[in-house]
Biopython code that builds the backbone (N, CA, C, O; Angstrom):
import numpy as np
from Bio.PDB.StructureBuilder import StructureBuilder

atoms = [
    (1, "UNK", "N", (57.852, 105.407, 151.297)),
    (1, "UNK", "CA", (58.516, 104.130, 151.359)),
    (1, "UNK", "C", (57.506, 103.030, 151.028)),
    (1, "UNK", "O", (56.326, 103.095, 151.375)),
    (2, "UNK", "N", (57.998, 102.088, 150.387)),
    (2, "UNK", "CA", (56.927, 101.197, 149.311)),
    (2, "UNK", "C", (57.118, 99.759, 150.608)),
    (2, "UNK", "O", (58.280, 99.364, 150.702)),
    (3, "UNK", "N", (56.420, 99.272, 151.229)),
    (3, "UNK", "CA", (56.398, 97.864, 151.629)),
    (3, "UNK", "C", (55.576, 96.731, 151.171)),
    (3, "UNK", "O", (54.468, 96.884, 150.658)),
    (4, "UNK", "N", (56.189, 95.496, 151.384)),
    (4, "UNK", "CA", (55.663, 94.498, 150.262)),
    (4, "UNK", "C", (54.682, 93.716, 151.543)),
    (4, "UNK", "O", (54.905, 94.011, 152.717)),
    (5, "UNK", "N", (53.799, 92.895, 151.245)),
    (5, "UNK", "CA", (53.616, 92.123, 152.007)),
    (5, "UNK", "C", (52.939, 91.178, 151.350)),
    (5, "UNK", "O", (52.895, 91.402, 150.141)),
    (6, "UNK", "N", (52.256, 89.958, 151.784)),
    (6, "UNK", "CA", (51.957, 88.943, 151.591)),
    (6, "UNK", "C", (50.575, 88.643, 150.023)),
    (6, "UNK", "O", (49.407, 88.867, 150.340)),
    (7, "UNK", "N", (50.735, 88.359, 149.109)),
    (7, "UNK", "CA", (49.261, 89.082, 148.320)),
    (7, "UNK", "C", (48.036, 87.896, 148.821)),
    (7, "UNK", "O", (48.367, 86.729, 148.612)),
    (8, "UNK", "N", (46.916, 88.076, 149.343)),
    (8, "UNK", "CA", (45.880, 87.842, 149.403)),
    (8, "UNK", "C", (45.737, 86.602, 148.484)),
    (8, "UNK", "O", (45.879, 86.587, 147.261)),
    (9, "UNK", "N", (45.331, 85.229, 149.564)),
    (9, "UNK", "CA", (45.642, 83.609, 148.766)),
    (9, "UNK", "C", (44.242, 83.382, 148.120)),
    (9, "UNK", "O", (44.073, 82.742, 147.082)),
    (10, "UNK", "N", (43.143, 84.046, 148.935)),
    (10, "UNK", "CA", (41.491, 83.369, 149.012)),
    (10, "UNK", "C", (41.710, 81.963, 148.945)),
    (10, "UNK", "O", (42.525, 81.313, 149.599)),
    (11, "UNK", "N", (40.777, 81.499, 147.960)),
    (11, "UNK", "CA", (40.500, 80.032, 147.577)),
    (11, "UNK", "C", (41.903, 79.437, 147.244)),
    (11, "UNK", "O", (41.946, 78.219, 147.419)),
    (12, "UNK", "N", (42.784, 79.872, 146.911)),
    (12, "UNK", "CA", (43.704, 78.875, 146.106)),
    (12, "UNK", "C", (44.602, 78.859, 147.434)),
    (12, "UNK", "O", (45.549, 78.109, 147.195)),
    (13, "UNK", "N", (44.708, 79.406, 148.813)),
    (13, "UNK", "CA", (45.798, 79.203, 149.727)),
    (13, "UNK", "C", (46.086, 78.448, 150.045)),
    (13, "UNK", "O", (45.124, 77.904, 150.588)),
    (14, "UNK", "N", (47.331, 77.589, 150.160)),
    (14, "UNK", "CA", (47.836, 76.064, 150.422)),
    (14, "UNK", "C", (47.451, 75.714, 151.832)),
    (14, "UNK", "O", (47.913, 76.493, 152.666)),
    (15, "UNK", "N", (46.751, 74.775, 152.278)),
    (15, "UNK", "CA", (47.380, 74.465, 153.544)),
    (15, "UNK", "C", (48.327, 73.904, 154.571)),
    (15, "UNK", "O", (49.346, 73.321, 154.199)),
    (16, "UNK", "N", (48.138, 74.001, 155.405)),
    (16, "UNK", "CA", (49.293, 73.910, 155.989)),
    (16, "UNK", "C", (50.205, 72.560, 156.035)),
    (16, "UNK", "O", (51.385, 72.410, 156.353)),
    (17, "UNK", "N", (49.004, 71.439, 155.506)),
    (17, "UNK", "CA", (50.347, 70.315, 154.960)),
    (17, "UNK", "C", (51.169, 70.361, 154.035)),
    (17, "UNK", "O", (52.238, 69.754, 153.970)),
    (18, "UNK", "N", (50.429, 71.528, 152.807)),
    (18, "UNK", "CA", (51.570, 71.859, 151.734)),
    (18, "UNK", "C", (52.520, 72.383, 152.112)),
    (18, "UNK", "O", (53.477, 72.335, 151.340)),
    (19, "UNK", "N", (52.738, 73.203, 153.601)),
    (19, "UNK", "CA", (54.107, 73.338, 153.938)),
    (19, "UNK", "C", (54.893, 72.408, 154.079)),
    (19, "UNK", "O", (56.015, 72.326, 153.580)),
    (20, "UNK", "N", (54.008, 71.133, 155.227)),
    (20, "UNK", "CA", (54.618, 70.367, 155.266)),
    (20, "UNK", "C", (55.409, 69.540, 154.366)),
    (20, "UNK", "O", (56.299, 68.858, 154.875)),
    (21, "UNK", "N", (55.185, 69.484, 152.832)),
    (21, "UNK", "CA", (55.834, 68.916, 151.919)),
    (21, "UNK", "C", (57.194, 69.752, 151.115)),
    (21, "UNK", "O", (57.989, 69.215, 150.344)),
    (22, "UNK", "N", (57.189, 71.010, 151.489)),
    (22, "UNK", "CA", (57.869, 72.243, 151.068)),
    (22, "UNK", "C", (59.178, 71.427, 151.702)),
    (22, "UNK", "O", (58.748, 71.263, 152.844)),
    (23, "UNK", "N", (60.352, 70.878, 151.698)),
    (23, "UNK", "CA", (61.286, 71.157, 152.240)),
    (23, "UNK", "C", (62.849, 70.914, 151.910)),
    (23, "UNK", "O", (63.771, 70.359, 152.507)),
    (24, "UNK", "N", (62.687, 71.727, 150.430)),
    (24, "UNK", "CA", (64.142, 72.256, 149.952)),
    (24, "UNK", "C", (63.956, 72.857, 148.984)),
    (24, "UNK", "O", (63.351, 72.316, 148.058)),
    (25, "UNK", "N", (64.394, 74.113, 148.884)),
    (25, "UNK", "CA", (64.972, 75.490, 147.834)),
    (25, "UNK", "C", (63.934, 74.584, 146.608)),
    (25, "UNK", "O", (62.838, 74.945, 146.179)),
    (26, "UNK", "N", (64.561, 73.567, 146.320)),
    (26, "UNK", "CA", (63.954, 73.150, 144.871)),
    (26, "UNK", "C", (62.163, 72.589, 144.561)),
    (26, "UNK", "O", (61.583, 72.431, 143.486)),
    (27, "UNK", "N", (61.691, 72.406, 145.912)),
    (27, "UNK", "CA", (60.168, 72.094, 146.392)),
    (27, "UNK", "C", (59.635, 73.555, 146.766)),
    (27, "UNK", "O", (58.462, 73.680, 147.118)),
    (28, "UNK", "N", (60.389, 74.536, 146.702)),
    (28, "UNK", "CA", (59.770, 76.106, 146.797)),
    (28, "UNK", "C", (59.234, 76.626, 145.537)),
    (28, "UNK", "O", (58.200, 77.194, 145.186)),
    (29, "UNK", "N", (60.859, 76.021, 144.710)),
    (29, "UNK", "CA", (61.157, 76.608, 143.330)),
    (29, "UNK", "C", (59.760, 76.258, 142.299)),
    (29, "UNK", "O", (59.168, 76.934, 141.457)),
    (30, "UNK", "N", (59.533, 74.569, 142.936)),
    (30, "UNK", "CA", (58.435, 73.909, 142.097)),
    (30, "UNK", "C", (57.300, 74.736, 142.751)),
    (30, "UNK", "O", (56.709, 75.325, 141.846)),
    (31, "UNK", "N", (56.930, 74.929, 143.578)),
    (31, "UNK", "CA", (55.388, 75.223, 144.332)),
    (31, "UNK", "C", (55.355, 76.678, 143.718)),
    (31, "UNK", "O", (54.357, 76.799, 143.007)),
    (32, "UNK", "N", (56.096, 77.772, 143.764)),
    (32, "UNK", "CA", (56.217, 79.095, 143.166)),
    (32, "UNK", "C", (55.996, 78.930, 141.791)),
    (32, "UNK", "O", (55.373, 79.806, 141.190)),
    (33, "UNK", "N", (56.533, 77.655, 141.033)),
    (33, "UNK", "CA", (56.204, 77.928, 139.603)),
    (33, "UNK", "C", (54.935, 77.479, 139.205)),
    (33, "UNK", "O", (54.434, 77.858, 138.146)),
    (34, "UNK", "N", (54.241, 76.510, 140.159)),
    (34, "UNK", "CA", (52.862, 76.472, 139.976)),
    (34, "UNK", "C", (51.450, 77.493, 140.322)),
    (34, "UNK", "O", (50.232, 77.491, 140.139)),
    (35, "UNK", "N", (52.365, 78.213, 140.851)),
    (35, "UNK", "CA", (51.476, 79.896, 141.458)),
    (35, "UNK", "C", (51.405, 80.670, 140.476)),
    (35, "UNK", "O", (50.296, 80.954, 140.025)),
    (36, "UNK", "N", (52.372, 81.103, 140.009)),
    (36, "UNK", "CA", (52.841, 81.774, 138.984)),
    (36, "UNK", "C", (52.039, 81.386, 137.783)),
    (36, "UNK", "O", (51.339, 82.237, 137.234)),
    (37, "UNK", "N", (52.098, 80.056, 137.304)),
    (37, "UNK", "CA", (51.769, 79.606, 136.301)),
    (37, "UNK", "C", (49.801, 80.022, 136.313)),
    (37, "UNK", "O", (49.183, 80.731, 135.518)),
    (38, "UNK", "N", (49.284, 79.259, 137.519)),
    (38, "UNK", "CA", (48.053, 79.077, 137.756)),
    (38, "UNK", "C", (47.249, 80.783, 137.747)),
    (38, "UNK", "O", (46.124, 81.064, 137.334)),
    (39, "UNK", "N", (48.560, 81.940, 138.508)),
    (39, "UNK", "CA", (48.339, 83.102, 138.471)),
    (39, "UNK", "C", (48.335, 83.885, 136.807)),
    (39, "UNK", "O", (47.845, 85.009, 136.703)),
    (40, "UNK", "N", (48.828, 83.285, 135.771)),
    (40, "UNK", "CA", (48.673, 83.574, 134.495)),
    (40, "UNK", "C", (49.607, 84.877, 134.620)),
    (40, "UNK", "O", (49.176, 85.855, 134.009)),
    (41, "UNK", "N", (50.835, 85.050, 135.322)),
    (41, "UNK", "CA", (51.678, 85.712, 134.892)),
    (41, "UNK", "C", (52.834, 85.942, 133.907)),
    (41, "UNK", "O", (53.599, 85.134, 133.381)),
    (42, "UNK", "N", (52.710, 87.671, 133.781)),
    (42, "UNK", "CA", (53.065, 87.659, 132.441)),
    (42, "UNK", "C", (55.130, 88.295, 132.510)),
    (42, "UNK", "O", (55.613, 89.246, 133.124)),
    (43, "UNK", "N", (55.560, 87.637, 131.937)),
    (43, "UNK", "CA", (57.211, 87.916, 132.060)),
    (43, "UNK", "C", (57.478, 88.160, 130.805)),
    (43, "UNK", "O", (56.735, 87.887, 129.863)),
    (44, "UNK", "N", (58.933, 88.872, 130.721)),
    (44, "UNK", "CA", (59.636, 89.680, 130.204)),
    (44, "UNK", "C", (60.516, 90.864, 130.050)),
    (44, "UNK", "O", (61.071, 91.395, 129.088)),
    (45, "UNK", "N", (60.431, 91.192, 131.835)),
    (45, "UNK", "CA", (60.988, 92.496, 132.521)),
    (45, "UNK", "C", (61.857, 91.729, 133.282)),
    (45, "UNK", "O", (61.745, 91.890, 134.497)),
    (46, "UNK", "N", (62.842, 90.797, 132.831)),
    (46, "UNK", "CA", (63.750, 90.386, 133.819)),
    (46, "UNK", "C", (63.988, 88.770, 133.255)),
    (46, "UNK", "O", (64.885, 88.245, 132.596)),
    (47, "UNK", "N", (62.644, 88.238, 133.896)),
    (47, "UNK", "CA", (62.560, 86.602, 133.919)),
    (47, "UNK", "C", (61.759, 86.440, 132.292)),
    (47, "UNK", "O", (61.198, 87.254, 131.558)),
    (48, "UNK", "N", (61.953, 85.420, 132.223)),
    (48, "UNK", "CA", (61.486, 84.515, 130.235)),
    (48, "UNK", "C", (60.443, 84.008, 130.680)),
    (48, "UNK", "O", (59.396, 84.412, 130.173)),
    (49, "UNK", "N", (60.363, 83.016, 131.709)),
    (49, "UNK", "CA", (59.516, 82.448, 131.778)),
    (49, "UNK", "C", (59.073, 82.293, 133.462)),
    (49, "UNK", "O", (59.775, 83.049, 134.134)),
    (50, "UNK", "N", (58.088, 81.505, 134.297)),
    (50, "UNK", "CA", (57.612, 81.518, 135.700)),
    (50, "UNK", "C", (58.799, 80.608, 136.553)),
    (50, "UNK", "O", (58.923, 80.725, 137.772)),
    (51, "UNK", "N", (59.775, 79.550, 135.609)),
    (51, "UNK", "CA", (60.644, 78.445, 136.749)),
    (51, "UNK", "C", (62.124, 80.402, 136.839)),
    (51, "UNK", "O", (62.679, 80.806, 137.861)),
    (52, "UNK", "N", (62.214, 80.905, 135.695)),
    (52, "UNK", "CA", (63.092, 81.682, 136.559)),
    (52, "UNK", "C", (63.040, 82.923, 137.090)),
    (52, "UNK", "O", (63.878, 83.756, 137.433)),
    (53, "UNK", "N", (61.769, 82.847, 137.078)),
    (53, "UNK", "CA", (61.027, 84.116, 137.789)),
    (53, "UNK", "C", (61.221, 83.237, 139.699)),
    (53, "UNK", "O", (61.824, 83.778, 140.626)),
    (54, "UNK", "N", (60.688, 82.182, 139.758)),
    (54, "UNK", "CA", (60.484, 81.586, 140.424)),
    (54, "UNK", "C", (61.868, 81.656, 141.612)),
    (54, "UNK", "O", (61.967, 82.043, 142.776)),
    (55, "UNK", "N", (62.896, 81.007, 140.516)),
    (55, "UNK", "CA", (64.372, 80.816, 141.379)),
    (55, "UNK", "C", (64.664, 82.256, 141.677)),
    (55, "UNK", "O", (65.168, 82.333, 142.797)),
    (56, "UNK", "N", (64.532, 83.497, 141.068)),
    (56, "UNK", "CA", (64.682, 84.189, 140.979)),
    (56, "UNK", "C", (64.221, 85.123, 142.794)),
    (56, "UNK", "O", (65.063, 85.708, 143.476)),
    (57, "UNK", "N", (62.735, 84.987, 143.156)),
    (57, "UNK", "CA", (62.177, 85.029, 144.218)),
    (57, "UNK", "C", (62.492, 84.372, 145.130)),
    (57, "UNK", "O", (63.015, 85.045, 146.018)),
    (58, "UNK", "N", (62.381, 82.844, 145.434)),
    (58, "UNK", "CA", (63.059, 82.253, 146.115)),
    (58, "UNK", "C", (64.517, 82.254, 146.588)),
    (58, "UNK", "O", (64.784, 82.060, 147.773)),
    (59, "UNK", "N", (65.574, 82.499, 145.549)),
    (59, "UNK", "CA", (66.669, 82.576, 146.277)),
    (59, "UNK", "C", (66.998, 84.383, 146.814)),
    (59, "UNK", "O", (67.988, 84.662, 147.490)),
    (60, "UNK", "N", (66.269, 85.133, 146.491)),
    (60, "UNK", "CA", (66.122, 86.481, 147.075)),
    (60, "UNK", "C", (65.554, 86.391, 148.493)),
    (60, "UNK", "O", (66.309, 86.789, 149.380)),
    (61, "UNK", "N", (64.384, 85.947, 148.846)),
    (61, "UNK", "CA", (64.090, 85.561, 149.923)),
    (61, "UNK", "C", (64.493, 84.874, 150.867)),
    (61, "UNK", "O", (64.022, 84.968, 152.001)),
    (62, "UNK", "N", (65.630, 83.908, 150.464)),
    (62, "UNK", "CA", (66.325, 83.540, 151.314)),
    (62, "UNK", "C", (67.816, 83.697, 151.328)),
    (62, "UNK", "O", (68.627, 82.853, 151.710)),
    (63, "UNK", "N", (68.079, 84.972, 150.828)),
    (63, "UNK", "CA", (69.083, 85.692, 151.388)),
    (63, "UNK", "C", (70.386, 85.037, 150.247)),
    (63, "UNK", "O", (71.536, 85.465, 150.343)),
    (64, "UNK", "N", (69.975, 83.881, 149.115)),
    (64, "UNK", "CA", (70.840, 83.107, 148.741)),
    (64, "UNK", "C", (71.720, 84.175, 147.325)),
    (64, "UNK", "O", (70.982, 85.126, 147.067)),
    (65, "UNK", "N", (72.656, 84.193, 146.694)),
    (65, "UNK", "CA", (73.106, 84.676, 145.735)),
    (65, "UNK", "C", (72.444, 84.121, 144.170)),
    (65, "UNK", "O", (72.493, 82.978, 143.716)),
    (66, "UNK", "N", (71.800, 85.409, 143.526)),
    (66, "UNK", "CA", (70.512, 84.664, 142.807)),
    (66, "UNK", "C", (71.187, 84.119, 141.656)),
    (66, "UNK", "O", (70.685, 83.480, 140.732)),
    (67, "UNK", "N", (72.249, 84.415, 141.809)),
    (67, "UNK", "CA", (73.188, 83.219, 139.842)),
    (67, "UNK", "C", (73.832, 81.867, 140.606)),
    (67, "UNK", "O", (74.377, 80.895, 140.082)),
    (68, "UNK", "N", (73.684, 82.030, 141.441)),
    (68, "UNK", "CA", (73.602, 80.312, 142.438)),
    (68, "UNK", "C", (72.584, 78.812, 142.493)),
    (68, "UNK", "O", (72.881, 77.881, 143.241)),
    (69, "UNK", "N", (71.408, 78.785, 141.605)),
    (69, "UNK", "CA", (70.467, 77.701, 142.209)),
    (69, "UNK", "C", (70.722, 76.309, 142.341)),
    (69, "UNK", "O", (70.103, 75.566, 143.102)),
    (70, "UNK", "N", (71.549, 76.009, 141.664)),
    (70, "UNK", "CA", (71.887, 74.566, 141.859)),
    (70, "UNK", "C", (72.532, 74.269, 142.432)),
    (70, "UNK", "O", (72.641, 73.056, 142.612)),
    (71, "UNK", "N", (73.611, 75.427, 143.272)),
    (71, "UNK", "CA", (74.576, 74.443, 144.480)),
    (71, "UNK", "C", (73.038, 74.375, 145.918)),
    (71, "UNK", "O", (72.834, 73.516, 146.776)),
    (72, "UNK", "N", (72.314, 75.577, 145.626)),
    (72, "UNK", "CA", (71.312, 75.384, 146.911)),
    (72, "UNK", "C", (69.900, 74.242, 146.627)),
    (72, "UNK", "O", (69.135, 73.842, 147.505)),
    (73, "UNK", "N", (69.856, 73.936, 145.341)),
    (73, "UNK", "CA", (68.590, 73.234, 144.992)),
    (73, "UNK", "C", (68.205, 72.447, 146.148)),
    (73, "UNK", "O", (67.205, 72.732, 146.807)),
    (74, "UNK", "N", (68.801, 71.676, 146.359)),
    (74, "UNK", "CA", (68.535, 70.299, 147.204)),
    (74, "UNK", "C", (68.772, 71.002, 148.400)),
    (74, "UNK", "O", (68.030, 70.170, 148.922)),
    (75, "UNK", "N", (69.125, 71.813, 149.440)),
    (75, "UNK", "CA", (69.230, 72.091, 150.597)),
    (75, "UNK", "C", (67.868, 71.989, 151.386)),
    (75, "UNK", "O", (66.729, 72.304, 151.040)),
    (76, "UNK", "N", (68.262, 71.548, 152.342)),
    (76, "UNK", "CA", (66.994, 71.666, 153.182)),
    (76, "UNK", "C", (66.745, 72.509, 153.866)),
    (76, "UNK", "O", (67.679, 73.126, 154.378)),
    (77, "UNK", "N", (65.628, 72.814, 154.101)),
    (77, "UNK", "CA", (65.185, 73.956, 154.572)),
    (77, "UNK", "C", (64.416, 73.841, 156.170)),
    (77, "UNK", "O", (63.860, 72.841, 156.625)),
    (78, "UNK", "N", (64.567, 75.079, 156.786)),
    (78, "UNK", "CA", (64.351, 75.180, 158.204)),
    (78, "UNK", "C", (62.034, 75.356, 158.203)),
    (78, "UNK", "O", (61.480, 76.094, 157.389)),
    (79, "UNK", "N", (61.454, 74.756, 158.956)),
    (79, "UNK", "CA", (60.087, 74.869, 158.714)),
    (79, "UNK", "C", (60.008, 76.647, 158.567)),
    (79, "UNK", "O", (59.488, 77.194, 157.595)),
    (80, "UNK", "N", (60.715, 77.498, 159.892)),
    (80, "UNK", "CA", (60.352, 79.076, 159.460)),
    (80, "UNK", "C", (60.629, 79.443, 158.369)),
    (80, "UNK", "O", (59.688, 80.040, 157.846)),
    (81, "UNK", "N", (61.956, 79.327, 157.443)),
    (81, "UNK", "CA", (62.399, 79.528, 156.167)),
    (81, "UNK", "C", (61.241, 79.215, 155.329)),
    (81, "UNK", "O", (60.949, 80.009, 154.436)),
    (82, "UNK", "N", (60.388, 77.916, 155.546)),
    (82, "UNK", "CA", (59.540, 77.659, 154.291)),
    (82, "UNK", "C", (58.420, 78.482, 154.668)),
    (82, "UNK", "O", (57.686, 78.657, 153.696)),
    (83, "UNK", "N", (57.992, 79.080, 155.764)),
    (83, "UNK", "CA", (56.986, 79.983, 155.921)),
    (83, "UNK", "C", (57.174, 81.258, 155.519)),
    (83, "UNK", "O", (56.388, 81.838, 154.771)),
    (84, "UNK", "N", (58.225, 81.768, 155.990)),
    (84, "UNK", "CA", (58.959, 82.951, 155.521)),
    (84, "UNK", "C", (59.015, 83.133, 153.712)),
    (84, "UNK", "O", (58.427, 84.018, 153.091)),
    (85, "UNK", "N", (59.744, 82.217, 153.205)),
    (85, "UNK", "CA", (59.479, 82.319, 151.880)),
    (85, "UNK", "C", (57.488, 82.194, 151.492)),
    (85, "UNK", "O", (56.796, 82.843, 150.708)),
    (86, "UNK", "N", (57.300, 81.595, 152.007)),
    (86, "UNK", "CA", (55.552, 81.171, 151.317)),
    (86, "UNK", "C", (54.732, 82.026, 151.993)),
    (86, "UNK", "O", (53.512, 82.048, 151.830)),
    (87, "UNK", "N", (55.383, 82.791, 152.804)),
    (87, "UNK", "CA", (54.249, 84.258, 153.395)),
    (87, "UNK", "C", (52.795, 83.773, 153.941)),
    (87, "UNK", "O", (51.679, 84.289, 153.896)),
    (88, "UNK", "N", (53.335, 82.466, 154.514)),
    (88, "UNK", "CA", (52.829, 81.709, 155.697)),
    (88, "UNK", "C", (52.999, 82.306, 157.174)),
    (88, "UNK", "O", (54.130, 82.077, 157.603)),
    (89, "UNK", "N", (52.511, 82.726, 157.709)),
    (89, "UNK", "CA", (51.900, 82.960, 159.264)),
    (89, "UNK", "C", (52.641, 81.620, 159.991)),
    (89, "UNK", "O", (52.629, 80.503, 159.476)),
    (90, "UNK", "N", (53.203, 81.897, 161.116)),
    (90, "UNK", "CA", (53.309, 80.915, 161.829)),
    (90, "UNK", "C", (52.293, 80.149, 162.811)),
    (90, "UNK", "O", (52.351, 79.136, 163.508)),
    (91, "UNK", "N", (51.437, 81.027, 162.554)),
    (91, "UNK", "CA", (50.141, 80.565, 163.769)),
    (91, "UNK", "C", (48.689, 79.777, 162.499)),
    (91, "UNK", "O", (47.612, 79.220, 162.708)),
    (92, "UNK", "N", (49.408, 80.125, 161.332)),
    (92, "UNK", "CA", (48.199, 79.223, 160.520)),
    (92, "UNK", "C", (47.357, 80.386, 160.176)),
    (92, "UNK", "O", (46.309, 80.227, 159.549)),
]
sb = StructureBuilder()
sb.init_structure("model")
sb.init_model(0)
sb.init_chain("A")
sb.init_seg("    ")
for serial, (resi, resn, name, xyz) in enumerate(atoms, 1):
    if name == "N":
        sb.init_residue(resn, " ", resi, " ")
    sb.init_atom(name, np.array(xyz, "f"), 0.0, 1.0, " ", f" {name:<3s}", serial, name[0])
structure = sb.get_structure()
């Protein structure tokens, strides 16, 4: 059985005020596509490019229906939700 967990941030890990600015589906969507981007990942097994790779992760993680992003864009989000998605620790 394959389990996923969090990949290793080192130097580039946000802190914890960048959660604080995290707070709706569409401030995930942006922060994931700058990971992605900065991570020099490579698509074509699914996603074209890192914004729908991005929505793609994000609305999986939060349980949302993934051909949905724009009725959830703007929703706000619960502080655990934005940890939960950002594989943030609650203790920091």
């Amino acid at each position: 059985m394959n389990t996923l967990s969090p990949l290793p941030l080192g130097r580039h890990a946000p802190c914890i005020q960048d959660a604080a600015s995290l707070k709706t589906v569409r401030d995930l969507v942006r922060h994931a596509v700058s990971r992605l981007s900065h991570a020099q990942v490579a698509f074509g097994h699914g996603c074209l490019d890192a914004h729908d790779e991005a929505v793609a992760l994000v609305l999986w993680a939060l349980h949302l229906p993934p051909e949905r992003y724009e009725p959830y864009a703007d929703a706000a989000l619960s502080p655990d939700e934005v940890r939960q998605v950002a594989g943030w620790s609650s203790t920091g």
